[in-house]
Backbone atoms as SQL, in Angstrom:
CREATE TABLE atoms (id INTEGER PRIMARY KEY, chain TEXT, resi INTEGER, resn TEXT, atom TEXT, x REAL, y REAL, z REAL);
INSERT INTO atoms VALUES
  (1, 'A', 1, 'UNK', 'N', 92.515, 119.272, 133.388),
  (2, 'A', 1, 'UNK', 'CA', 93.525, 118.234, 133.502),
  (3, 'A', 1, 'UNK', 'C', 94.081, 117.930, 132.116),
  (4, 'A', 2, 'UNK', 'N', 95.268, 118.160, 132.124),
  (5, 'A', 2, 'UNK', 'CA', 95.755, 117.867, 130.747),
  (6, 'A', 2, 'UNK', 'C', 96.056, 116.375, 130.297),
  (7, 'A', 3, 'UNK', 'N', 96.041, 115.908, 129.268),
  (8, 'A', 3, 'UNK', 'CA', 95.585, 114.434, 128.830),
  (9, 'A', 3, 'UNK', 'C', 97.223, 113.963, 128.615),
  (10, 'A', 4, 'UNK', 'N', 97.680, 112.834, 128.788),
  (11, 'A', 4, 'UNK', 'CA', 98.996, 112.373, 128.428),
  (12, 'A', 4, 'UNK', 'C', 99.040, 111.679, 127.280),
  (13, 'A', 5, 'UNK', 'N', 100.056, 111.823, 126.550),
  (14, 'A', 5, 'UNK', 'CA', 99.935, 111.098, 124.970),
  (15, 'A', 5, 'UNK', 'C', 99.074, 110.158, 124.847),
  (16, 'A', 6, 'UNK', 'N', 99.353, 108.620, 126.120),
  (17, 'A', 6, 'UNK', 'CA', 98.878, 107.618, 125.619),
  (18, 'A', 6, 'UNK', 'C', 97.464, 107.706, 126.169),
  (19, 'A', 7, 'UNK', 'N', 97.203, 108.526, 126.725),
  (20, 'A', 7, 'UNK', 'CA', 95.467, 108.595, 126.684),
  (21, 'A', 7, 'UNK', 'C', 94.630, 109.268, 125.882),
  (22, 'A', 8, 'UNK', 'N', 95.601, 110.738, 125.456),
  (23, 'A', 8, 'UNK', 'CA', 94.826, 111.370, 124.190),
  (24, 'A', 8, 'UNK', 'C', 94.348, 110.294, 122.770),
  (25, 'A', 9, 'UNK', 'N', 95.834, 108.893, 122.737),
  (26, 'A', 9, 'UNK', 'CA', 95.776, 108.457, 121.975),
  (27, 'A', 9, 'UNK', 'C', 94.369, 107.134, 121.579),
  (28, 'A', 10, 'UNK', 'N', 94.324, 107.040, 122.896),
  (29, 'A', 10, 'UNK', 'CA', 93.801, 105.624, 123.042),
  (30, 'A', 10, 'UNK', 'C', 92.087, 106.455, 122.386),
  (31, 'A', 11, 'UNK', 'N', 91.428, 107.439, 123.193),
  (32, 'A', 11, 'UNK', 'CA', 90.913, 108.270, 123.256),
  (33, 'A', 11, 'UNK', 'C', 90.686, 108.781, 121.812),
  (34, 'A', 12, 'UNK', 'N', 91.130, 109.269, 120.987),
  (35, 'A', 12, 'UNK', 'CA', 91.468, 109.216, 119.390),
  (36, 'A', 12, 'UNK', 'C', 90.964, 108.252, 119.272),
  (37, 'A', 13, 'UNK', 'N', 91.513, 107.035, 119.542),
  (38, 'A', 13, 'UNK', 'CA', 91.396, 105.549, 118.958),
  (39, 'A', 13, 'UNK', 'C', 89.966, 105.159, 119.042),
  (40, 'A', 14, 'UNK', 'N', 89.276, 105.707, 120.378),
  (41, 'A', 14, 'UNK', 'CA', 88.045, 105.187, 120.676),
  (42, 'A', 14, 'UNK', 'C', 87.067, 106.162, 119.640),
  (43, 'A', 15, 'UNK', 'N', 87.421, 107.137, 119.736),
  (44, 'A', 15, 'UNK', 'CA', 86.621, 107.799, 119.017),
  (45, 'A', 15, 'UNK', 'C', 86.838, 107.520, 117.402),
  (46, 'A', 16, 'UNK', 'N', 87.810, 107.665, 116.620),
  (47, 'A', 16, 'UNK', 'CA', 87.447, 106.849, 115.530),
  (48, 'A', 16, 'UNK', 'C', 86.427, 106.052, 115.124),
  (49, 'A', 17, 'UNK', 'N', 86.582, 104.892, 116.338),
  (50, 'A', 17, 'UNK', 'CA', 86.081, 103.516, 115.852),
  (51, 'A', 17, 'UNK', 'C', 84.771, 103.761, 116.335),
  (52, 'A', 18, 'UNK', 'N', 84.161, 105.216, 116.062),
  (53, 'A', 18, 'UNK', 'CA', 82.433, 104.962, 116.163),
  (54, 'A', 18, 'UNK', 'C', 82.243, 105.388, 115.679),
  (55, 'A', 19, 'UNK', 'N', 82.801, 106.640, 114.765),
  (56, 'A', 19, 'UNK', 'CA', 81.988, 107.374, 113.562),
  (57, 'A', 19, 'UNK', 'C', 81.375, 106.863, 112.402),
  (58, 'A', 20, 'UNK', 'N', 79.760, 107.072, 112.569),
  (59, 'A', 20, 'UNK', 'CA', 79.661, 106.368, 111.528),
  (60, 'A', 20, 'UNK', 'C', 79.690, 106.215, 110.180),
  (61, 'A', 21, 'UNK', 'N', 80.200, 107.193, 109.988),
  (62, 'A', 21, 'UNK', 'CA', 80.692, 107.696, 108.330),
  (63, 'A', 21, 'UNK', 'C', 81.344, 106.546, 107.996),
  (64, 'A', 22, 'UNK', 'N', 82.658, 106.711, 109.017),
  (65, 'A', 22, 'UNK', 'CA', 83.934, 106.116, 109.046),
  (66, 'A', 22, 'UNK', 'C', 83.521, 104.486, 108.884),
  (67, 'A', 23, 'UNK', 'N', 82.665, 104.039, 109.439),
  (68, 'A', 23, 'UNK', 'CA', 82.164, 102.609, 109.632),
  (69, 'A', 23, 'UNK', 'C', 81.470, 102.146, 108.487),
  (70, 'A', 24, 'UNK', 'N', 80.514, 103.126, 107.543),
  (71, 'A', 24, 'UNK', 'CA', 79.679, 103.016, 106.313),
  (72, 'A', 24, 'UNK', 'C', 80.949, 102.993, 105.089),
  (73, 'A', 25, 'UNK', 'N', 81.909, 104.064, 105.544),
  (74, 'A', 25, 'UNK', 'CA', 82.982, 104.128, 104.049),
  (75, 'A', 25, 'UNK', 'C', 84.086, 102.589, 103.962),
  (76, 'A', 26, 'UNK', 'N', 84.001, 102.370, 105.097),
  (77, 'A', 26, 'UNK', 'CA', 84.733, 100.888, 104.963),
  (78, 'A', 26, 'UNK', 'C', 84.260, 99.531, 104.623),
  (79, 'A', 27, 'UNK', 'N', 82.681, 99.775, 105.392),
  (80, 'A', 27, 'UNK', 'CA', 82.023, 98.372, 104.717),
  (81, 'A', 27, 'UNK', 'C', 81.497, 98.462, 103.350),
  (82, 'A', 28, 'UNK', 'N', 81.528, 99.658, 102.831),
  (83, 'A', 28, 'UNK', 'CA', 81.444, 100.146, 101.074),
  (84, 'A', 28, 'UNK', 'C', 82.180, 100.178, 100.452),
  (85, 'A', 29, 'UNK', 'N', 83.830, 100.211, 101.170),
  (86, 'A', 29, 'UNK', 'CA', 85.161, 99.407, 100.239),
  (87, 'A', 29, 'UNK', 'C', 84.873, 98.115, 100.485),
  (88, 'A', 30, 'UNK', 'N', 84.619, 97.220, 101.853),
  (89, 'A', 30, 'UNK', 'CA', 85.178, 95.967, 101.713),
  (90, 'A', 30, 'UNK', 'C', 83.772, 95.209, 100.643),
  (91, 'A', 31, 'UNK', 'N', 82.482, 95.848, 100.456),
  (92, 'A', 31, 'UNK', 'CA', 81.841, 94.913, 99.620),
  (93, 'A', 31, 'UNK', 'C', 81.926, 95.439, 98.108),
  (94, 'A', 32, 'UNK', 'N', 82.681, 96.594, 97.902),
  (95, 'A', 32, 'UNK', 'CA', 82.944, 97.104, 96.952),
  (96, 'A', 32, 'UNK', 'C', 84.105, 95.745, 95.940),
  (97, 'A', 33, 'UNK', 'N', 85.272, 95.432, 96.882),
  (98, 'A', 33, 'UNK', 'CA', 85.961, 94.432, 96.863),
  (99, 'A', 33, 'UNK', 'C', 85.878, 93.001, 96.753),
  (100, 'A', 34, 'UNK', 'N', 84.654, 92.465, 97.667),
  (101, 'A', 34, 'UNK', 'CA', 83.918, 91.520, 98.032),
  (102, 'A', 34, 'UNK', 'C', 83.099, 91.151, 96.596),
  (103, 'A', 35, 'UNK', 'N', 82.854, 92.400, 96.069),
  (104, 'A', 35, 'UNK', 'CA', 81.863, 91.774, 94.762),
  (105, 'A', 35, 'UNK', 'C', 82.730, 91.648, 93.739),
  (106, 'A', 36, 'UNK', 'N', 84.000, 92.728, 93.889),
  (107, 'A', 36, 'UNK', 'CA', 84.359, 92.203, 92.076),
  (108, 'A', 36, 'UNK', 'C', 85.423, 90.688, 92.073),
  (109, 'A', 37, 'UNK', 'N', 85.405, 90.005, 93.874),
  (110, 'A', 37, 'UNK', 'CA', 86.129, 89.339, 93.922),
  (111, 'A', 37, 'UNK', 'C', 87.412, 89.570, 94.043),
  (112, 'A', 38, 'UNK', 'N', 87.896, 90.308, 94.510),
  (113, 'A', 38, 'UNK', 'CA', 89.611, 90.899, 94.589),
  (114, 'A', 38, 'UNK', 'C', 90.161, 90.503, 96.039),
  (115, 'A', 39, 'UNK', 'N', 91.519, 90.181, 95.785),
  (116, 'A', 39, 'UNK', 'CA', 92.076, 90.218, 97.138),
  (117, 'A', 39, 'UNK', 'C', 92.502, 90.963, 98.485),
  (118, 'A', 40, 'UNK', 'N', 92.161, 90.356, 99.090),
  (119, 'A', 40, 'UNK', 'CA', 92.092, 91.465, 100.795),
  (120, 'A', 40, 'UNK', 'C', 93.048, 92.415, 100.327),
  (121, 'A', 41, 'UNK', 'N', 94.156, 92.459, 100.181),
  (122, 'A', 41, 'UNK', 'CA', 95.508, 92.791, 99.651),
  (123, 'A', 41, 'UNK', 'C', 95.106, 94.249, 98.788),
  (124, 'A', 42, 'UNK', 'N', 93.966, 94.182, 98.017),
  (125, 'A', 42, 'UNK', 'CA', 93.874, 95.462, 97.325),
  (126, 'A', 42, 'UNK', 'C', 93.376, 96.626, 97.880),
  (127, 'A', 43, 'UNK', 'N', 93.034, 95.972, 99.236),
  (128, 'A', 43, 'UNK', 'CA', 92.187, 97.589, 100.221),
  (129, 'A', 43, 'UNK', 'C', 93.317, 97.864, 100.420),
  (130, 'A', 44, 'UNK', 'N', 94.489, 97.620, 100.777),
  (131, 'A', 44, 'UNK', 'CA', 95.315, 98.426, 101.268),
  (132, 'A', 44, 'UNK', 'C', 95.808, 100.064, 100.740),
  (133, 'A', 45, 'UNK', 'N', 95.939, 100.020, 99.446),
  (134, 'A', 45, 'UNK', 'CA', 95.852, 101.695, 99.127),
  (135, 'A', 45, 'UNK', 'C', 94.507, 102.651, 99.732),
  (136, 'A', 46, 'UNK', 'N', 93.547, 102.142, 100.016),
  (137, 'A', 46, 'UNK', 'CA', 92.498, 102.780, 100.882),
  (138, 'A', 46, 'UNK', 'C', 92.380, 103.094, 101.856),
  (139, 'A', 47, 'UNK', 'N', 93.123, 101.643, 102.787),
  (140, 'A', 47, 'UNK', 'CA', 93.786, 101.546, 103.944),
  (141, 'A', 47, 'UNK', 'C', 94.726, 102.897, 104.318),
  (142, 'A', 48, 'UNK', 'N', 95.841, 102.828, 103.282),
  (143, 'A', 48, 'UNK', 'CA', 96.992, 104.012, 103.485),
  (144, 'A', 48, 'UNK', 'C', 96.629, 105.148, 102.969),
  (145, 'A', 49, 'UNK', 'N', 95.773, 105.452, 102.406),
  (146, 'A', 49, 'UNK', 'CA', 95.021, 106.674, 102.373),
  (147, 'A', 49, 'UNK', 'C', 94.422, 107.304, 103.249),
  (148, 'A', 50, 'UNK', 'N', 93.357, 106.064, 103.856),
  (149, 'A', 50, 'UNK', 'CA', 92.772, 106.801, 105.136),
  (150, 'A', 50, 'UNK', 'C', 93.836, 106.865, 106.293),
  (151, 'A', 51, 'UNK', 'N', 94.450, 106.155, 106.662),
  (152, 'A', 51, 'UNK', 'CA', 95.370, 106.502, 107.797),
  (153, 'A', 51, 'UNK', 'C', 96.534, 107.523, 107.282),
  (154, 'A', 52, 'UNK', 'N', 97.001, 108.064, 106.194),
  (155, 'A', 52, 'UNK', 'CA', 97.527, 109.256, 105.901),
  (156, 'A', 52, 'UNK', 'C', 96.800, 110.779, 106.476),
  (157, 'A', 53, 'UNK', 'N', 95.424, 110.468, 105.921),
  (158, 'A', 53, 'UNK', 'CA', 94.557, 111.487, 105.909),
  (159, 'A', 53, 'UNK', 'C', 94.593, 111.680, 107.615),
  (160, 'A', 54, 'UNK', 'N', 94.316, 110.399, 108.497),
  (161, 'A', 54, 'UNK', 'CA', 94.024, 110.630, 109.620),
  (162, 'A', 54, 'UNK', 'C', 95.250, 111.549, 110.806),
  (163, 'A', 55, 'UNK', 'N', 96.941, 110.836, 110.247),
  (164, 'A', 55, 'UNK', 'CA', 97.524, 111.430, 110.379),
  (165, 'A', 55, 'UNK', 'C', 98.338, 112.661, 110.243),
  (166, 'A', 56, 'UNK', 'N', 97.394, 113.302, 108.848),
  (167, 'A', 56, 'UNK', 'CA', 98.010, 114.777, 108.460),
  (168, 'A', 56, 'UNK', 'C', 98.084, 115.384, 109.999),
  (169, 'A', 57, 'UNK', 'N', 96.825, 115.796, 110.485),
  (170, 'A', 57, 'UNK', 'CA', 97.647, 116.439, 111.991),
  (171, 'A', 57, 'UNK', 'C', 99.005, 116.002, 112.515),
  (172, 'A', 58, 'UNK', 'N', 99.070, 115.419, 113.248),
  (173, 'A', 58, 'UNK', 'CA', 100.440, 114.435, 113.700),
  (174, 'A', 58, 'UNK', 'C', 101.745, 115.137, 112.913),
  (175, 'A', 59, 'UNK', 'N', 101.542, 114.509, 111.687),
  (176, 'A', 59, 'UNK', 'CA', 102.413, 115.002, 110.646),
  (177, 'A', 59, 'UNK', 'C', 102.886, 116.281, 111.201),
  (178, 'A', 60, 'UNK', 'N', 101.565, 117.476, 110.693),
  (179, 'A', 60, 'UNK', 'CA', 102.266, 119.107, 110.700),
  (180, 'A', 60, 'UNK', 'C', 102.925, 119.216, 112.131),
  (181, 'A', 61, 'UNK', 'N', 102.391, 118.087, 113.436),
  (182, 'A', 61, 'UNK', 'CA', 103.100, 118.926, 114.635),
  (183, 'A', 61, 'UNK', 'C', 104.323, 118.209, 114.685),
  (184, 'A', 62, 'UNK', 'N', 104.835, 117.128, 114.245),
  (185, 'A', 62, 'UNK', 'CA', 105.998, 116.603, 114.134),
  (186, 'A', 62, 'UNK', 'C', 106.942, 117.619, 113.055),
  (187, 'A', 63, 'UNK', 'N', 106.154, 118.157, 112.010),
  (188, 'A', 63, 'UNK', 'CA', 107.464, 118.355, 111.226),
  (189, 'A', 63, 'UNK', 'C', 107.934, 120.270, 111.470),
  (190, 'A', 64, 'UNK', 'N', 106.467, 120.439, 111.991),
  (191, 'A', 64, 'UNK', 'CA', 106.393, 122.133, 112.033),
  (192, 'A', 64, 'UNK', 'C', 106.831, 122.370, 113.622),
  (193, 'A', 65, 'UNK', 'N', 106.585, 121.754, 114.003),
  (194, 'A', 65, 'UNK', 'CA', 106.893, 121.812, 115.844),
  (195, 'A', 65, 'UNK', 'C', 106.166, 122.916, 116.257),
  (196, 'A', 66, 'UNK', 'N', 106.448, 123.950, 117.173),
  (197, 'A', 66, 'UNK', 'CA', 105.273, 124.931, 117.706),
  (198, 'A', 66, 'UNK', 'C', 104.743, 125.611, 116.720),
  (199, 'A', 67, 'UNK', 'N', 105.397, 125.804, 115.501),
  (200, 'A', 67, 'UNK', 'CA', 104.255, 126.750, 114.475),
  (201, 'A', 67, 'UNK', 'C', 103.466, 126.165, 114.017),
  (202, 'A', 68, 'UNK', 'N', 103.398, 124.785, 114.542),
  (203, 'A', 68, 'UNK', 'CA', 101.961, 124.077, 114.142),
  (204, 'A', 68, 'UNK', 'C', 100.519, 124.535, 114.780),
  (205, 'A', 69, 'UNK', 'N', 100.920, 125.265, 116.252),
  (206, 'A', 69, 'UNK', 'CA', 99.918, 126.180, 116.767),
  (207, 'A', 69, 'UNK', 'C', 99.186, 127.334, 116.269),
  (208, 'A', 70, 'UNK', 'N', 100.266, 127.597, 115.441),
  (209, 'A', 70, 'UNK', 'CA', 99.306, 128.538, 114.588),
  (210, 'A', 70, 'UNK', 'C', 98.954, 128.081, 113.166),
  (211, 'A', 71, 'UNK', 'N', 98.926, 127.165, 112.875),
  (212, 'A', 71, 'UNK', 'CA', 98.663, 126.556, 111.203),
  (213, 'A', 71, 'UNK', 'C', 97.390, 125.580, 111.750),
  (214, 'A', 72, 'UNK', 'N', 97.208, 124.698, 112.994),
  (215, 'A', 72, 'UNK', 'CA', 96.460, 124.063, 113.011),
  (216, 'A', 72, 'UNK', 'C', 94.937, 124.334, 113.413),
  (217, 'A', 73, 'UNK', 'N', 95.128, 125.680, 114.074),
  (218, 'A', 73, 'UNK', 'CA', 93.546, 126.385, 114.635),
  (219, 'A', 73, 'UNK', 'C', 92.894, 126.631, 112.821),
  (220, 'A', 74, 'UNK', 'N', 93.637, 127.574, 112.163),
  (221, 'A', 74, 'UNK', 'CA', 93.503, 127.925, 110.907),
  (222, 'A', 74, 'UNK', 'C', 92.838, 126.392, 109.979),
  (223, 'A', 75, 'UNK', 'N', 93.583, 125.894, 109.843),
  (224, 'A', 75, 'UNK', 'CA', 93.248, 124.257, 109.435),
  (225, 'A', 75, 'UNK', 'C', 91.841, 123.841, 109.682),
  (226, 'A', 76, 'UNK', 'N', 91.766, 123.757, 111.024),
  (227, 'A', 76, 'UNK', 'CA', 90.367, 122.797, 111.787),
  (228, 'A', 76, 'UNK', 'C', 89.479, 124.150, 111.286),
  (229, 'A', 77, 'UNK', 'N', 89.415, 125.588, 111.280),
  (230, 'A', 77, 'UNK', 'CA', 88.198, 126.556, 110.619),
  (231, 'A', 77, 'UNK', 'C', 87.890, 126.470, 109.464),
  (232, 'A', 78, 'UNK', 'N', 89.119, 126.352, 108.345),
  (233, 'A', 78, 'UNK', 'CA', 88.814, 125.612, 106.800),
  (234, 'A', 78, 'UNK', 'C', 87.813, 124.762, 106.918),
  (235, 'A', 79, 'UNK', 'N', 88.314, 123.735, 107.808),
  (236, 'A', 79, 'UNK', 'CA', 87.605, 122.303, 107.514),
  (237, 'A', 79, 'UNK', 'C', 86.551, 122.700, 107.801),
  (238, 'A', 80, 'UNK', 'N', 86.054, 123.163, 109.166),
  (239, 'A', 80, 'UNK', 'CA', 84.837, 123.598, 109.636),
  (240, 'A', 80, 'UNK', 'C', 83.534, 123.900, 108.693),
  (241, 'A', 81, 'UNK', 'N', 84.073, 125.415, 108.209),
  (242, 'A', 81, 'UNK', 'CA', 83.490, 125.972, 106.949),
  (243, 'A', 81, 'UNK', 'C', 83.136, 125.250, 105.250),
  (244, 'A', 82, 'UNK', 'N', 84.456, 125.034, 105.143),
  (245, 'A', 82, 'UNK', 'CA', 84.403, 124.239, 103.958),
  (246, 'A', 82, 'UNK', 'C', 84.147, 122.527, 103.733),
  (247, 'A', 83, 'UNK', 'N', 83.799, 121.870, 104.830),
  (248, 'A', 83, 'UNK', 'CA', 83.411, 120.860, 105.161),
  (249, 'A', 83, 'UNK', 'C', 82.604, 119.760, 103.908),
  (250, 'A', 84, 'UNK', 'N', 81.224, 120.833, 103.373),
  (251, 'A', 84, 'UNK', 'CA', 80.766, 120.680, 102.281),
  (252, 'A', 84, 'UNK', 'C', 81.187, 120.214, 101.205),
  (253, 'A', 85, 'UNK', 'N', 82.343, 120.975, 100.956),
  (254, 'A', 85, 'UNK', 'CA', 82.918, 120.838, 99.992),
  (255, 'A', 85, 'UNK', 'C', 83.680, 119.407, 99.409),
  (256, 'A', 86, 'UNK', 'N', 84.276, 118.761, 100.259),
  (257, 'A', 86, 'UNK', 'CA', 84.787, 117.516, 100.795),
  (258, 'A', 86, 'UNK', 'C', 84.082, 116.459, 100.729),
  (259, 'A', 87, 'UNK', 'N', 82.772, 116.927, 101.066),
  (260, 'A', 87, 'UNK', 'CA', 81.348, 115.686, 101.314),
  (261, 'A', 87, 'UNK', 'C', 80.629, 115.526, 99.784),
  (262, 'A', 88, 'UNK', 'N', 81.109, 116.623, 98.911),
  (263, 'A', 88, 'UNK', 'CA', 80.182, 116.585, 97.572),
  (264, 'A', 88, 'UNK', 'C', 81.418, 116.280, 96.808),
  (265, 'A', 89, 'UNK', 'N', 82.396, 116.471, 97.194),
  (266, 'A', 89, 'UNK', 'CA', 83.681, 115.386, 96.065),
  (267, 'A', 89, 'UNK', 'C', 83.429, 114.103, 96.643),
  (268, 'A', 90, 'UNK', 'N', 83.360, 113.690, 97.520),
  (269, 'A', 90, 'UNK', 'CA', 83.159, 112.158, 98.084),
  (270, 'A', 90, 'UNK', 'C', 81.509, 111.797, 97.141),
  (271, 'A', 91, 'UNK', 'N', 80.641, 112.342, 97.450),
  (272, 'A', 91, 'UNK', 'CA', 79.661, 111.786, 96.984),
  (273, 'A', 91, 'UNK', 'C', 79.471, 111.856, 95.443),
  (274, 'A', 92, 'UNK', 'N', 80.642, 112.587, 94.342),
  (275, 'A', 92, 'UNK', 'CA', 80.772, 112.479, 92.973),
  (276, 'A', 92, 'UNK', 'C', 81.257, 111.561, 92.858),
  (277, 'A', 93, 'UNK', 'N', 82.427, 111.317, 93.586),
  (278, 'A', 93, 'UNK', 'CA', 83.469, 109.880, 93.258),
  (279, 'A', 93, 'UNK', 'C', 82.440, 108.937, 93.307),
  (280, 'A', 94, 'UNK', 'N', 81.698, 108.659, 94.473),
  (281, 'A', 94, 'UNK', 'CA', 80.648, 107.065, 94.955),
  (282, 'A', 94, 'UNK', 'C', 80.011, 107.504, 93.836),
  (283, 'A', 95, 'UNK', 'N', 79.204, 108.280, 93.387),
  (284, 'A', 95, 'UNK', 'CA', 77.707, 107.968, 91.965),
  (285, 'A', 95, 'UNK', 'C', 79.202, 107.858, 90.704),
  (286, 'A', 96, 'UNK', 'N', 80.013, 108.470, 90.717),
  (287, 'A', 96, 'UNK', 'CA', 80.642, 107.996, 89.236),
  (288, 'A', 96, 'UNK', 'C', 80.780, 106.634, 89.696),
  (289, 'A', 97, 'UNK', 'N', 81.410, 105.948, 90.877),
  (290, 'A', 97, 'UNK', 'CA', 81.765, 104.533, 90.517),
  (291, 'A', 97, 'UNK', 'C', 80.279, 103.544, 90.302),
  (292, 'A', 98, 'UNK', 'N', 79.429, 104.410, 91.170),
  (293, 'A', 98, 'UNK', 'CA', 77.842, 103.673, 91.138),
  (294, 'A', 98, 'UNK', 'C', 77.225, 103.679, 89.461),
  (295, 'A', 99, 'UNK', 'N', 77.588, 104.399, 88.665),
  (296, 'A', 99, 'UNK', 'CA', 77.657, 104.914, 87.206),
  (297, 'A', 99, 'UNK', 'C', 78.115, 103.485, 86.302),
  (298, 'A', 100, 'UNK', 'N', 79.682, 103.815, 86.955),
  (299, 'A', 100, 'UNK', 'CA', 80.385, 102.888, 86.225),
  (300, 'A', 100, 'UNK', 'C', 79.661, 101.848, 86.193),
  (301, 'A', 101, 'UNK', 'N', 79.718, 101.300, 87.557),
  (302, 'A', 101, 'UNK', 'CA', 78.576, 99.492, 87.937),
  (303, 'A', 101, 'UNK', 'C', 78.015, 99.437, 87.112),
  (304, 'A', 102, 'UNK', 'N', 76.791, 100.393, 87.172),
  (305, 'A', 102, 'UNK', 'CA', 75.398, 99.931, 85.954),
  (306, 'A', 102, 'UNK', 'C', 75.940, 100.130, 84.571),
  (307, 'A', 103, 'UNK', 'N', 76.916, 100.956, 84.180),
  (308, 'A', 103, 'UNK', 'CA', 77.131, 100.693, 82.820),
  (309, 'A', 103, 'UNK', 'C', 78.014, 99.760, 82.479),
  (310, 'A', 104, 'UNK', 'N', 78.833, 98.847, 83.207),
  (311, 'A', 104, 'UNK', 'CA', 79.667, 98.218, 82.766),
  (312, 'A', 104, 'UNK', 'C', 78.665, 97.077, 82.881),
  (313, 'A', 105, 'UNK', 'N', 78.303, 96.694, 83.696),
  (314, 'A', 105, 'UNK', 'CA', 77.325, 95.341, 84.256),
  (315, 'A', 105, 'UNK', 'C', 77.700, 94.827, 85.820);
């Protein structure tokens, strides 16, 4: 049975909002924020980062139209494979800023 936009979407939506990566990297911006005292106002470049990132798909099938069928199988096997790779730049960025903390105070 093929899925209709607004259910693939909702569906997306649900699934997002349980990963728990996704749930750990946000409450580690908002107390990231929370401690140096900054305003709600400054997550937002994090905000539009992650929902960029989330929408790169979207993006290529809006702008590529059917040759996104063949760019996007290719895409999701990168990620697949190279997955790692992604997870150990994320976890340099968190210990440099965890770095920074203890050396600044």
């Amino acid at each position: 049975m093929k899925e209709r936009p607004r259910g693939a979407f909702l569906l997306g939506l649900a699934m997002l909002s349980v990963y728990p990566t996704d749930i750990a990297s946000n409450i580690v911006a908002g107390l990231h924020l929370s401690r140096q005292g900054a305003p709600w106002w400054q997550a937002l470049p994090f905000v539009g980062l992650t929902l960029l990132l989330l929408a790169v798909p979207s993006l290529i099938i809006v702008l590529l139209g059917k040759r996104a069928n063949d760019i996007l199988p290719k895409m999701h096997d990168w990620m697949n494979q190279n997955s790692w790779v992604v997870s150990e730049i994320v976890l340099i960025f968190l210990a440099a800023l965890a770095i920074k903390g203890l050396v600044t105070g």
